[in-house]
N, CA, C and O atoms as a DFTB+ gen file, in Angstrom:
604 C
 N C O
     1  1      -4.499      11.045       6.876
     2  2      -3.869      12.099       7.634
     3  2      -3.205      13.072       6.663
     4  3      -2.536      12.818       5.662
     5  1      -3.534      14.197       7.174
     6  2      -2.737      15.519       5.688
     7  2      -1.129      15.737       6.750
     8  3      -0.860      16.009       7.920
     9  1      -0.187      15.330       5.126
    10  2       1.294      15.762       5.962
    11  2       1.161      17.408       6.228
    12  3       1.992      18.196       5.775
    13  1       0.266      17.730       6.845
    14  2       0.652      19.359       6.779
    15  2      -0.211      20.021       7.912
    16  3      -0.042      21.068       7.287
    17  1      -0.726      20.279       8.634
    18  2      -1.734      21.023       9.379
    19  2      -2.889      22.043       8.757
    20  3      -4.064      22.236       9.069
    21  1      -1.951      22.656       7.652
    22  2      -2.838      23.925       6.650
    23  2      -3.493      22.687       6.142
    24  3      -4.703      22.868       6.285
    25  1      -3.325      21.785       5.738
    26  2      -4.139      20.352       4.445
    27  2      -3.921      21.072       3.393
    28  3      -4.911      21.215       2.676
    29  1      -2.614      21.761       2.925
    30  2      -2.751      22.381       2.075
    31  2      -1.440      21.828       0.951
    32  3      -0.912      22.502       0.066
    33  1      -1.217      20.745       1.237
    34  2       0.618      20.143       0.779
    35  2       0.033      19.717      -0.385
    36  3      -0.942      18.984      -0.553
    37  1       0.988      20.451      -1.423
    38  2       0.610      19.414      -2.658
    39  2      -0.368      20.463      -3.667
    40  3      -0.085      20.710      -4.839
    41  1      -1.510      20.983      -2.972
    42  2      -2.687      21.131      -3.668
    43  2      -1.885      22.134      -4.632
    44  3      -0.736      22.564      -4.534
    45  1      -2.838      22.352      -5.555
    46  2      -2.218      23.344      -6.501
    47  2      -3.058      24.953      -6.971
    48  3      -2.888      25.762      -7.883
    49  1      -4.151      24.834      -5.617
    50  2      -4.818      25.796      -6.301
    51  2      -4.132      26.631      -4.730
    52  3      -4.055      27.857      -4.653
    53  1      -3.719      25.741      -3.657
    54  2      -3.698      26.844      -2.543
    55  2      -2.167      26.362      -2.008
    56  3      -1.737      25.225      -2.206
    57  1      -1.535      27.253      -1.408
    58  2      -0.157      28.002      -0.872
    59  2       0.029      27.169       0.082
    60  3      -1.009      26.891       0.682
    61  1       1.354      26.453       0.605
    62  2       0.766      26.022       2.036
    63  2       1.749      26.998       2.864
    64  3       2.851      27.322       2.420
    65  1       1.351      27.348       3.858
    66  2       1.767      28.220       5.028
    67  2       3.066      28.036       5.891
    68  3       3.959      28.786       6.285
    69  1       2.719      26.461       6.029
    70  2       3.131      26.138       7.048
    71  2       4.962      26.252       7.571
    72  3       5.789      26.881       6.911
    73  1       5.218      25.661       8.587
    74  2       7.119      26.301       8.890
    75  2       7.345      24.939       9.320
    76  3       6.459      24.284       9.870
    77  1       8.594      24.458       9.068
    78  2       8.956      23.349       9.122
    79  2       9.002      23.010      10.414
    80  3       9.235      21.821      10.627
    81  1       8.739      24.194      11.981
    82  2       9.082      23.486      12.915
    83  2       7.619      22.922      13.349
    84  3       7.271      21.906      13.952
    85  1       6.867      24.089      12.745
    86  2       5.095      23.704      13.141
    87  2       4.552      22.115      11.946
    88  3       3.461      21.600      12.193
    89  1       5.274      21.628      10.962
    90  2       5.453      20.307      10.084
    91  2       5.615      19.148      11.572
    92  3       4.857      18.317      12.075
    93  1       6.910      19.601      11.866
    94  2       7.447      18.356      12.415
    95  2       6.516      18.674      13.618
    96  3       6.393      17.485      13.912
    97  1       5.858      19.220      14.431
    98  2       5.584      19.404      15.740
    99  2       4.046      18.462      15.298
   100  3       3.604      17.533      15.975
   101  1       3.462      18.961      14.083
   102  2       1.755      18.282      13.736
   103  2       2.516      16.296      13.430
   104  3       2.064      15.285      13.967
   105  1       3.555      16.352      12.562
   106  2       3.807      15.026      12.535
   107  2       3.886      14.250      13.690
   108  3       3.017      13.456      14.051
   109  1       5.417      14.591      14.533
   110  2       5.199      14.005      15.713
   111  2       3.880      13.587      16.570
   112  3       3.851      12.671      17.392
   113  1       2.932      14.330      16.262
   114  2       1.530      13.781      17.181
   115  2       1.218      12.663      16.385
   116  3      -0.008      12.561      16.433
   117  1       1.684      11.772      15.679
   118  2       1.897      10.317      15.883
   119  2       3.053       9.664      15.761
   120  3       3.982       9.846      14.973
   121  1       2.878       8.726      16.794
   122  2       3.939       7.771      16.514
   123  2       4.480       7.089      15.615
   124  3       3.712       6.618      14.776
   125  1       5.911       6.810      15.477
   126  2       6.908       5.896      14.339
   127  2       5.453       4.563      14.659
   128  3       4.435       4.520      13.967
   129  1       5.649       3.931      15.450
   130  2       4.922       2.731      15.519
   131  2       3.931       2.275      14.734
   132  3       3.753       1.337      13.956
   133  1       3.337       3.196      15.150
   134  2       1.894       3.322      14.819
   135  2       1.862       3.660      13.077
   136  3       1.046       3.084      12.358
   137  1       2.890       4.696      12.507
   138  2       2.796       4.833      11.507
   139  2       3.562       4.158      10.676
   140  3       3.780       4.514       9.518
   141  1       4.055       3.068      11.249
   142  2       4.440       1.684      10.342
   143  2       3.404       0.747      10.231
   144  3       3.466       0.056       9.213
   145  1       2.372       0.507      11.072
   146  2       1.180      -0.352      10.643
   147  2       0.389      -0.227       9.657
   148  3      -0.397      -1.099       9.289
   149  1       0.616       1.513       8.853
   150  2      -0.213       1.431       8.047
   151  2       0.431       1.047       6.935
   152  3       1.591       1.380       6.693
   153  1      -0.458       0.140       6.000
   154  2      -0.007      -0.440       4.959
   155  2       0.356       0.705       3.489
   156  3       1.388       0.749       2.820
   157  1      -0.464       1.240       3.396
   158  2      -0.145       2.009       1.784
   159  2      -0.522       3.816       1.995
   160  3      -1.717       4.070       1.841
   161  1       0.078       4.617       2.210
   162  2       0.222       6.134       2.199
   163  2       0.206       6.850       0.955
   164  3       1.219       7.246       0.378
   165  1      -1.335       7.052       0.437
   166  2      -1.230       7.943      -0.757
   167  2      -1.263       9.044      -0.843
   168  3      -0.955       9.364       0.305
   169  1      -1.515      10.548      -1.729
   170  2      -1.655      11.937      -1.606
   171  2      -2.750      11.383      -2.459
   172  3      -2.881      10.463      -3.266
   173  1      -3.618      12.509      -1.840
   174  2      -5.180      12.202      -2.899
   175  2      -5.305      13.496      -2.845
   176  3      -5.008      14.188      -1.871
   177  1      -5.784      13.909      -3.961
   178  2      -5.996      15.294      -4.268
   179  2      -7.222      15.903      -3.852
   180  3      -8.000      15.108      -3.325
   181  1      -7.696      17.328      -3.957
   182  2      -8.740      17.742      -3.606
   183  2      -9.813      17.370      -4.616
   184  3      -9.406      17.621      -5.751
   185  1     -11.265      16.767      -4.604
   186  2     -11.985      16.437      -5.587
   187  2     -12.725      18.290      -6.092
   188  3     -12.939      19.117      -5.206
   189  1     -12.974      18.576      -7.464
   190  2     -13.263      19.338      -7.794
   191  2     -14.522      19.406      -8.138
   192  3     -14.978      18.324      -8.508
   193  1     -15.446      20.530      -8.152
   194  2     -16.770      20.553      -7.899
   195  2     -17.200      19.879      -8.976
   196  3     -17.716      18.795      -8.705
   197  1     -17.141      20.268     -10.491
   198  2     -17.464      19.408     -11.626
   199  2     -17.637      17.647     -11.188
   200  3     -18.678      16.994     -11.259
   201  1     -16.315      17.174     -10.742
   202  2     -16.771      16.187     -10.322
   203  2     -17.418      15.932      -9.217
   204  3     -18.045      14.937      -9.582
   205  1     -17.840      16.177      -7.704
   206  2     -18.619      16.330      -7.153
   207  2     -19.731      16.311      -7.801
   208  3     -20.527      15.428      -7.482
   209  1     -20.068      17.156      -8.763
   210  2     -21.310      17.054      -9.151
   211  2     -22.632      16.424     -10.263
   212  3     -23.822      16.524     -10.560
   213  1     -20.876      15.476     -10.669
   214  2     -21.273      14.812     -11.632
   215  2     -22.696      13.399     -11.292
   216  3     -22.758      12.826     -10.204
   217  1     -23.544      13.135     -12.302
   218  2     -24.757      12.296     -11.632
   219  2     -23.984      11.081     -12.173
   220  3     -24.425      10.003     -11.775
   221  1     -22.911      11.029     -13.005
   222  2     -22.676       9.498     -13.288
   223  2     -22.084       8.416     -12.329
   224  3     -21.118       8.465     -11.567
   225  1     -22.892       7.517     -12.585
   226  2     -22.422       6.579     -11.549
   227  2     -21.500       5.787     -11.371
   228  3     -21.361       4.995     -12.303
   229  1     -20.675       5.656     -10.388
   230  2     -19.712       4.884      -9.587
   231  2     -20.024       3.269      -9.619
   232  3     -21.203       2.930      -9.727
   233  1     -18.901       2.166      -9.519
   234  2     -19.258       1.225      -9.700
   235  2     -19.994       0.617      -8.306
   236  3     -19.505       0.815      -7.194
   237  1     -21.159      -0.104      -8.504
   238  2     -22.335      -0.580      -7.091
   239  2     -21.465      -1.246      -6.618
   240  3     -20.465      -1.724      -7.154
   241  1     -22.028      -1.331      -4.997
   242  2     -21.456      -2.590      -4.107
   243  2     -21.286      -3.631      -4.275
   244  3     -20.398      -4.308      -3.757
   245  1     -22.216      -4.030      -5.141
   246  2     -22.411      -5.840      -5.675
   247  2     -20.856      -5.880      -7.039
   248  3     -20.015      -6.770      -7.161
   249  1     -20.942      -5.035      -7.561
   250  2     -19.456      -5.477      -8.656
   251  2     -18.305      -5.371      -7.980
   252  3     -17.313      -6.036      -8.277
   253  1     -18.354      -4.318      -6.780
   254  2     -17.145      -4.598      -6.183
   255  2     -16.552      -5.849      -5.019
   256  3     -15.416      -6.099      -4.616
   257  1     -17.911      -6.471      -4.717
   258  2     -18.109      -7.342      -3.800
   259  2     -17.457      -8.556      -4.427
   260  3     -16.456      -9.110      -3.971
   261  1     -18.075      -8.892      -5.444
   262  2     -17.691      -9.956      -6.617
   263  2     -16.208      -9.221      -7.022
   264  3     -15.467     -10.077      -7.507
   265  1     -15.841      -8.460      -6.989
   266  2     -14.317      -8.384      -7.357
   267  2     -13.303      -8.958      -6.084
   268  3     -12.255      -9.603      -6.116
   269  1     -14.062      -8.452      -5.040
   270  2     -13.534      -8.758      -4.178
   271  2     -13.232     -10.572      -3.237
   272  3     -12.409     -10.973      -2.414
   273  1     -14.296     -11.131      -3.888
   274  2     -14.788     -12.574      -3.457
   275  2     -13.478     -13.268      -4.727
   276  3     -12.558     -14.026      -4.418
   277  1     -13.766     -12.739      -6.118
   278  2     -12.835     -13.097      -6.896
   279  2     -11.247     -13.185      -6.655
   280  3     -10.389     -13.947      -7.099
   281  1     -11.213     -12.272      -5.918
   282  2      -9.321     -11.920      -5.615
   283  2      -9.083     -12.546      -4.092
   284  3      -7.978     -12.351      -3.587
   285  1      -9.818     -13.094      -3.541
   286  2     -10.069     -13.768      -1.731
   287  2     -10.107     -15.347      -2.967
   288  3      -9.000     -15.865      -3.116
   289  1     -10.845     -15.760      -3.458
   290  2     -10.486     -17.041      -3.945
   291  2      -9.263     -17.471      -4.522
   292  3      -8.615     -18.481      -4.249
   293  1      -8.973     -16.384      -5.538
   294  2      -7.168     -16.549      -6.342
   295  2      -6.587     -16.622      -5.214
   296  3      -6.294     -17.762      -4.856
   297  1      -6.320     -15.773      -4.529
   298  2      -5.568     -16.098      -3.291
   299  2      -5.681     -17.434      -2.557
   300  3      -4.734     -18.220      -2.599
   301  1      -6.911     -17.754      -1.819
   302  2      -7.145     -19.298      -1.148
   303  2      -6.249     -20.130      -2.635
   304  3      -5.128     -20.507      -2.295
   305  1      -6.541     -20.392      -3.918
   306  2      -5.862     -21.206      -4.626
   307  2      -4.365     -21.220      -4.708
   308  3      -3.791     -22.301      -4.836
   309  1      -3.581     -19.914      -4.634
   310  2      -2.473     -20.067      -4.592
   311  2      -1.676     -20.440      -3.292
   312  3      -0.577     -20.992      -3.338
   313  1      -2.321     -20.094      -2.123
   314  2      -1.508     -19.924      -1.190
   315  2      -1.680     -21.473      -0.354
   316  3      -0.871     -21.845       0.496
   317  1      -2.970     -22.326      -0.808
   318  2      -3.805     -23.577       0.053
   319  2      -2.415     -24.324      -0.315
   320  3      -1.796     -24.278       0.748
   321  1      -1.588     -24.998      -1.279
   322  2      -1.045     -25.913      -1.193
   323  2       0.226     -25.580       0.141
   324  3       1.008     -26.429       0.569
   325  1       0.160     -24.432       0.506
   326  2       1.671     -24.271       1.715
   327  2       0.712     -23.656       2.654
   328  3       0.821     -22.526       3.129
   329  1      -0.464     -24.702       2.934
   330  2      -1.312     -24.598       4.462
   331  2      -1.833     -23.356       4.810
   332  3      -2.162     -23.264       5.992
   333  1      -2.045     -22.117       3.927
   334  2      -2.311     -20.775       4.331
   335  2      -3.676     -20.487       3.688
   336  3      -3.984     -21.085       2.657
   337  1      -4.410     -19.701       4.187
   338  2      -5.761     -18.988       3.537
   339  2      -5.383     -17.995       2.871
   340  3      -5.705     -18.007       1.683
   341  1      -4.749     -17.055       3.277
   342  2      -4.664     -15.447       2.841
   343  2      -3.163     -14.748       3.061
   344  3      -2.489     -15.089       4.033
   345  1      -2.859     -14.132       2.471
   346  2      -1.729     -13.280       2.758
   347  2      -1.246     -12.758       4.199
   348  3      -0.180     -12.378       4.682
   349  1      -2.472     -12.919       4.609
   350  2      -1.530     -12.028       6.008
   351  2      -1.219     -13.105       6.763
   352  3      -0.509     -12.880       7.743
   353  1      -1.619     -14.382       6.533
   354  2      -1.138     -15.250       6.837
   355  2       0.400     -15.701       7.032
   356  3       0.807     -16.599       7.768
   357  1       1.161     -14.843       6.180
   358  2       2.510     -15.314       5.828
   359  2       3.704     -14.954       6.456
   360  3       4.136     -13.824       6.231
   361  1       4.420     -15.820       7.322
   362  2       5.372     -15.588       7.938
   363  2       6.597     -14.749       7.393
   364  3       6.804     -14.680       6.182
   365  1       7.558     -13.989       8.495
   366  2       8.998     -13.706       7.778
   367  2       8.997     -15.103       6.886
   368  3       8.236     -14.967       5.927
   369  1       9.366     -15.866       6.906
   370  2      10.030     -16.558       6.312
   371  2       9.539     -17.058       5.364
   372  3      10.197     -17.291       4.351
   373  1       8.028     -17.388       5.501
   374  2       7.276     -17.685       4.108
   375  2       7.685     -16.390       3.112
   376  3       7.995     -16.590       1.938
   377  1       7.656     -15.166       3.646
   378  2       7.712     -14.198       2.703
   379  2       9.186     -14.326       2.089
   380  3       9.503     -13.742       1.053
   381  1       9.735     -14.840       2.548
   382  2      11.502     -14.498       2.456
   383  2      11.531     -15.722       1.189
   384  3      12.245     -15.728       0.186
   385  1      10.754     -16.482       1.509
   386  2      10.882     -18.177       0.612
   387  2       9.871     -17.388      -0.773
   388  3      10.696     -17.158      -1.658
   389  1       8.971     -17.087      -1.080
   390  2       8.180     -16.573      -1.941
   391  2       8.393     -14.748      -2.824
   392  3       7.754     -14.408      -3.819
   393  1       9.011     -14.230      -2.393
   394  2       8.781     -12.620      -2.519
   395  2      10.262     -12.524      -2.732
   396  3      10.614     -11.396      -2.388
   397  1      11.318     -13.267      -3.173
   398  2      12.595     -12.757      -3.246
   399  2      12.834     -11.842      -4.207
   400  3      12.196     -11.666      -5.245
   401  1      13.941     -11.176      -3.745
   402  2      14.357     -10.092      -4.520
   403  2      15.480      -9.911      -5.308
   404  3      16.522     -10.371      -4.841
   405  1      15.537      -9.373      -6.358
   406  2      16.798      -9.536      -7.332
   407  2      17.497      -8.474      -7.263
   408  3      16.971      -7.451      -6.823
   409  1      18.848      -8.479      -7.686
   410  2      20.016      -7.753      -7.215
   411  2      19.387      -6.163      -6.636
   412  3      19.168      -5.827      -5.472
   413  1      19.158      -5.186      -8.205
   414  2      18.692      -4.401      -8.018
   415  2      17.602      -3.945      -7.210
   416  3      17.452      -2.726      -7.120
   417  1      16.548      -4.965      -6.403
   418  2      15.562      -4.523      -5.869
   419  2      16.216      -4.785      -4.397
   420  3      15.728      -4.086      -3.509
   421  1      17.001      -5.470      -4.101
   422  2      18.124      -5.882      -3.011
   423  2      18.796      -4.221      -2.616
   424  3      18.874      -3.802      -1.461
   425  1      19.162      -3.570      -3.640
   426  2      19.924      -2.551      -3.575
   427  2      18.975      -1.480      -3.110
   428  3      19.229      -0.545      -2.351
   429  1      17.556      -1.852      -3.842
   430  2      17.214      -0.471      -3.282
   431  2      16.142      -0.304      -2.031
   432  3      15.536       0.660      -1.565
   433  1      16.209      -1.800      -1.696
   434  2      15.547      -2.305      -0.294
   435  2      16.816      -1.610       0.857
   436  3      16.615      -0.905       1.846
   437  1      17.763      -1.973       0.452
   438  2      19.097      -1.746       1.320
   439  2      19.038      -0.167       1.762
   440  3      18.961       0.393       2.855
   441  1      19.114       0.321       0.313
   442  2      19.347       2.072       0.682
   443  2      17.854       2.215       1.505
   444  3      17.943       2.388       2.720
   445  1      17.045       2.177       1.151
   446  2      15.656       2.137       2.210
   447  2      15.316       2.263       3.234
   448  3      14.501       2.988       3.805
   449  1      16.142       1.322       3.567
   450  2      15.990       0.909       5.674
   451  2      17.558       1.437       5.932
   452  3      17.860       0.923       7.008
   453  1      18.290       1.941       5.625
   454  2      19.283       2.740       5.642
   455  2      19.048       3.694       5.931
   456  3      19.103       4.191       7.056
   457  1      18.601       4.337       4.532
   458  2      18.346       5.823       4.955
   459  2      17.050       6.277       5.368
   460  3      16.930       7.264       6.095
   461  1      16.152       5.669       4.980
   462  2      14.547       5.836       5.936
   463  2      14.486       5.577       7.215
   464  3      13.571       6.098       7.853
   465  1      15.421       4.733       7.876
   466  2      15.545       4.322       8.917
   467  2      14.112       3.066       9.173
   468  3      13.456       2.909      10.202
   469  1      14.014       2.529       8.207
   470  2      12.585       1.512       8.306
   471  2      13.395       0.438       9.408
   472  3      14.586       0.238       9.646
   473  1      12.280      -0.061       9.875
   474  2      12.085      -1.112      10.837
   475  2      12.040      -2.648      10.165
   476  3      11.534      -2.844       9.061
   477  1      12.521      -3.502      10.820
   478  2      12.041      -4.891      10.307
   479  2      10.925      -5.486      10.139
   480  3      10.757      -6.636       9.735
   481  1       9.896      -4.476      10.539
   482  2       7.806      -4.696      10.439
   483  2       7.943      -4.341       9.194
   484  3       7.570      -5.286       8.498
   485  1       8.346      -3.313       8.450
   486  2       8.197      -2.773       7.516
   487  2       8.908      -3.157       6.200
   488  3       8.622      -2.737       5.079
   489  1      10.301      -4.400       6.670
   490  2      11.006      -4.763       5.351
   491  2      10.009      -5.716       5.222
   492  3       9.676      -6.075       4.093
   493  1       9.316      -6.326       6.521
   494  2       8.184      -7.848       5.756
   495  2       7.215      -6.666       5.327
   496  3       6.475      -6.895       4.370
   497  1       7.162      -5.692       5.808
   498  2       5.517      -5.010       5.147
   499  2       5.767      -5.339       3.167
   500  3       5.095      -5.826       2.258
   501  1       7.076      -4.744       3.325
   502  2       7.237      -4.184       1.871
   503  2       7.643      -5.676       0.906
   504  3       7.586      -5.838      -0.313
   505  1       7.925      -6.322       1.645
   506  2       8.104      -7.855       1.138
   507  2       6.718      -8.562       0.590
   508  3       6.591      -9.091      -0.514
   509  1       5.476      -8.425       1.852
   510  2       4.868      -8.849       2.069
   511  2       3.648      -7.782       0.638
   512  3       2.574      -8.136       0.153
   513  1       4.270      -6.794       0.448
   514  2       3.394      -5.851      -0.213
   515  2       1.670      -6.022      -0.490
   516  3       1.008      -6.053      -1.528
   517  1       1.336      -6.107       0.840
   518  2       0.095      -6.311      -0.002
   519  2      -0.464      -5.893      -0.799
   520  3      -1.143      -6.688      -1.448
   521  1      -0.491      -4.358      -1.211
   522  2      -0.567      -3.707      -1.958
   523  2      -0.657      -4.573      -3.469
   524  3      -1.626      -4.826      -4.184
   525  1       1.113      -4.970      -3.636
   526  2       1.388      -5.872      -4.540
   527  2       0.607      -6.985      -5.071
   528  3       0.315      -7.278      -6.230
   529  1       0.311      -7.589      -3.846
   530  2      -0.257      -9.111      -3.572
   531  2      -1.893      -8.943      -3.992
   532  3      -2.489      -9.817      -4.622
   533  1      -2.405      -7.911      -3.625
   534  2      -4.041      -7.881      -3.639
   535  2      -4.540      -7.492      -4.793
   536  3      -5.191      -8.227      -5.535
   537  1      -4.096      -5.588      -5.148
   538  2      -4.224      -5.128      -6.208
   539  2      -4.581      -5.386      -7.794
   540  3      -5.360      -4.881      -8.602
   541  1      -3.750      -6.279      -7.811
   542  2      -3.543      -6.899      -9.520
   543  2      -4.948      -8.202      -9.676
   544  3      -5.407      -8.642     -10.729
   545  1      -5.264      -8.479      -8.589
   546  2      -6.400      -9.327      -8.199
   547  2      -7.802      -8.719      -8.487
   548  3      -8.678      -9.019      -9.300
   549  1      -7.707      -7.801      -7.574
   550  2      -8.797      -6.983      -7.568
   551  2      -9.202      -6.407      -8.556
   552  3     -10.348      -5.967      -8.656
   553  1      -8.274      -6.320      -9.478
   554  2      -8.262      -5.320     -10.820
   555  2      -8.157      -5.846     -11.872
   556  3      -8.046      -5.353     -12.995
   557  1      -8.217      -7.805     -11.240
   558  2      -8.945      -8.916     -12.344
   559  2      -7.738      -9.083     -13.270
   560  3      -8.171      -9.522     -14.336
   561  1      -6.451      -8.927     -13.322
   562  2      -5.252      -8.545     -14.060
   563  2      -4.873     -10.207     -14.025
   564  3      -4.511     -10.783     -15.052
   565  1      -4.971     -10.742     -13.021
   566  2      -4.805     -12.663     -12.767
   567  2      -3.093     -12.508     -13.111
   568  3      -2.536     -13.102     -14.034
   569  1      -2.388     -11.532     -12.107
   570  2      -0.398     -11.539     -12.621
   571  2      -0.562     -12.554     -11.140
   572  3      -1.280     -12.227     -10.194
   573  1       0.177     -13.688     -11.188
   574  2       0.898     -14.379     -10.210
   575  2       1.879     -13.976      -9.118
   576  3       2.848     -14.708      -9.321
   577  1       2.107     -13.320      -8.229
   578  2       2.947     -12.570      -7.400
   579  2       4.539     -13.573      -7.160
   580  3       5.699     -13.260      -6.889
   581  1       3.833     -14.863      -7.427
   582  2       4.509     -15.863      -6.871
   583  2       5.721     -16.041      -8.232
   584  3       6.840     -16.550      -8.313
   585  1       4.902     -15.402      -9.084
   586  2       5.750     -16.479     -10.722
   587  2       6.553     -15.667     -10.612
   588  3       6.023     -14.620     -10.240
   589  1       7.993     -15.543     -10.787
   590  2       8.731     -14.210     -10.972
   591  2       8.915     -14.178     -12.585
   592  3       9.618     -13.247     -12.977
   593  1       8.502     -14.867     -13.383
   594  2       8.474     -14.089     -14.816
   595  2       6.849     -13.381     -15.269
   596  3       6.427     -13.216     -16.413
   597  1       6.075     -13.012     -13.815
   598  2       5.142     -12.474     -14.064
   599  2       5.353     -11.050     -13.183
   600  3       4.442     -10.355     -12.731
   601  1       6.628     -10.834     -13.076
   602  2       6.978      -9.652     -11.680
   603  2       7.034      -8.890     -12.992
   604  3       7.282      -7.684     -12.995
């Protein structure tokens, strides 16, 4: 979804137009709800024709498949001894027992749902990070989420 109606936020080759009441009027056409389910909100830039048109190739389905089978197994190994398959598996409280947080990340969880006004879906989202949890897997890195001298 573009935060903007023009799709023009951010870019750097074009202006964006837009007025903060016509911002909030395109935002509002979705819901808080709804826009807490989504897990990770990036800005992706406009791709530029050079690249568009480049013939070199992207990595095939099959290496990413196998990356992906790779980081679904690390996971089944870490998570099988406390009865779980996968991450989303994991309760408040599993997350609360596994994902703790130290002073400073306490502090800035706090100001967070303070001043963002986040929801309690969203302190397990951010607990739960999958982002966190998957990423470093996928990207074959083998960091333990669980070890905290691997945080």
């Amino acid at each position: 979804m573009n935060p903007h109606p023009c799709g023009f936020f951010g870019d750097p080759l074009h202006e964006c137009s837009c007025t903060p009441p016509l911002i909030q009027r395109y935002l509002a056409r979705i819901s808080g709800p709804l826009l807490d389910r989504i897990d990770l909100h990036i800005q992706v830039p406009a791709v530029r024709y050079k690249e568009l048109a480049q013939e070199e190739a992207g990595e095939d389905s099959a290496g990413i498949r196998g990356r992906i089978l790779a980081a679904r197994e690390e996971q089944f190994r870490r998570l099988a001894p406390f009865g779980l398959d996968c991450n989303a598996q994991m309760t408040p409280r599993t997350l609360r027992r596994f994902c703790k947080l130290d002073a400073e990340s306490e502090k800035q969880m706090e100001n967070a749902i303070t001043k963002l006004g986040l929801s309690a879906r969203a302190y397990d989202r951010i607990l739960k990070g999958r982002v966190v949890l998957v990423a470093p897997a996928l990207a074959g890195w083998g960091a333990d989420p669980f070890d905290p001298g691997q945080r």
